[in-house]
C-alpha positions, 0 to 999 in steps of 0.5 A: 500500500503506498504511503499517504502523503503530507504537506509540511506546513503546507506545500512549503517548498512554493508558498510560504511556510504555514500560511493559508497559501501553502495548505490551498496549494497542498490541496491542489498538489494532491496531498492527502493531508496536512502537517502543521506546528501549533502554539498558544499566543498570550490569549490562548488562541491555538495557532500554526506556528513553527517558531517560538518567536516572529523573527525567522518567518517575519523579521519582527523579534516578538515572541507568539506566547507574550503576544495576543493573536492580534497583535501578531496579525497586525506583523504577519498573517498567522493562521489560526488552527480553526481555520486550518481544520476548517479547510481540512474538513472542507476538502477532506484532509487528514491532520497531523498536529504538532504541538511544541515544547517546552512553552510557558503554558505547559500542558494547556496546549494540548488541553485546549486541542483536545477541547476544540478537536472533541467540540468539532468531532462530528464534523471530523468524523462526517468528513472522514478525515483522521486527526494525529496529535503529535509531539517530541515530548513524553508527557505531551504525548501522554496527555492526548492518549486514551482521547480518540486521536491518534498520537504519535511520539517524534524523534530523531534518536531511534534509540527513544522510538521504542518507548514510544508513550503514543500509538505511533512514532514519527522518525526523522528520513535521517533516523528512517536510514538507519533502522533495520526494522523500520516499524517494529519495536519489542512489543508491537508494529507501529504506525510511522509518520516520517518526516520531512521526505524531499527526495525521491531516494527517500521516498523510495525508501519509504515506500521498501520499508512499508512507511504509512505516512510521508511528510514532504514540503513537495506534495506534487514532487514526492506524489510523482515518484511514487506513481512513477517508481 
């Protein structure tokens, strides 16, 4: 079965990363799903956003926890997670959600996602979209289990993989090249969201090693090398 492509922060390597643009044109490279980083401004709205701060993607040195949602559009057009699962229901994408650590609101973040995840669930469910909740830290991943979402425990050390806390992992491509048996720990097969897959040897890769989820910044791109081989 050939692996479900998704968009990393949209289809980042033509549009902006993260912003509205990068996920339209993700739908419009056939990616069957969006990847997205999400973190809390100062009044608690969940945003996409990579950064802990503004100054890489929009030069301005403020930093999105200290600030409201606001004030930070009045500096870039951040897109709000409601506004991204609205699109992903809208065009049936899959999500998988990263929610950063450390940050000064603790396990709030995961809190509030559950909360909006559980007030949307029915319009989720109608759309036949999957939600994963994912993270590279332990206790944030705990948080979310026993939810009804997937969730998924990134690394990039394969000796952390197998103690995994979430009911699937996500390697690095540069972890991926390393192991032996890519989807297996002591106990159990797992589920794998790679990340972030841009070349076609990677992809291949992917595809020997029987992964379930690509995430790419080149939905178009890595959909070509796995209908083409």
């Amino acid at each position: 079965m050939s692996p479900l492509i998704y968009a990393h922060r949209g289809a980042s390597a033509d549009c902006p990363e993260m912003s509205i643009s990068a996920y339209r044109e993700a739908i419009s490279q056939g990616a069957d799903g969006f990847e997205c980083d999400l973190r809390l401004t100062k009044d608690r709205v969940i945003v996409c956003w990579h950064d802990a701060d503004l100054k890489r993607v929009a030069a301005s040195p403020g930093f999105i926890s200290k600030m409201t949602v606001a004030e930070i559009l009045a500096i870039y057009p951040v897109l709000t997670f409601s506004e991204l699962l609205d699109l992903a229901i809208e065009h049936k994408k899959h999500l998988a959600l990263e929610t950063k650590h450390p940050v000064p609101s603790g396990g709030l973040m995961e809190r509030k996602l559950l909360k909006c995840l559980e007030e949307r669930r029915s319009d989720i469910d109608a759309a036949g979209i999957s939600i994963a909740i994912m993270s590279f830290s332990w206790l944030a991943v705990r948080r979310c289990n026993d939810q009804g979402w997937e969730t998924v425990f990134l690394s990039g050390h394969k000796a952390l993989l197998p103690f995994s806390p979430g009911s699937a992992i996500g390697p690095s491509i540069a972890t991926l090249r390393t192991l032996k048996r890519a989807g297996s720990n002591a106990k159990r097969s797992i589920k794998r969201f790679v990340w972030t897959v841009n070349e076609a040897t990677d992809a291949q890769l992917c595809v020997e090693k029987g992964v379930e989820v690509i995430i790419t910044d080149k939905p178009r791109y890595i959909r070509s090398i796995l209908e083409n081989g």
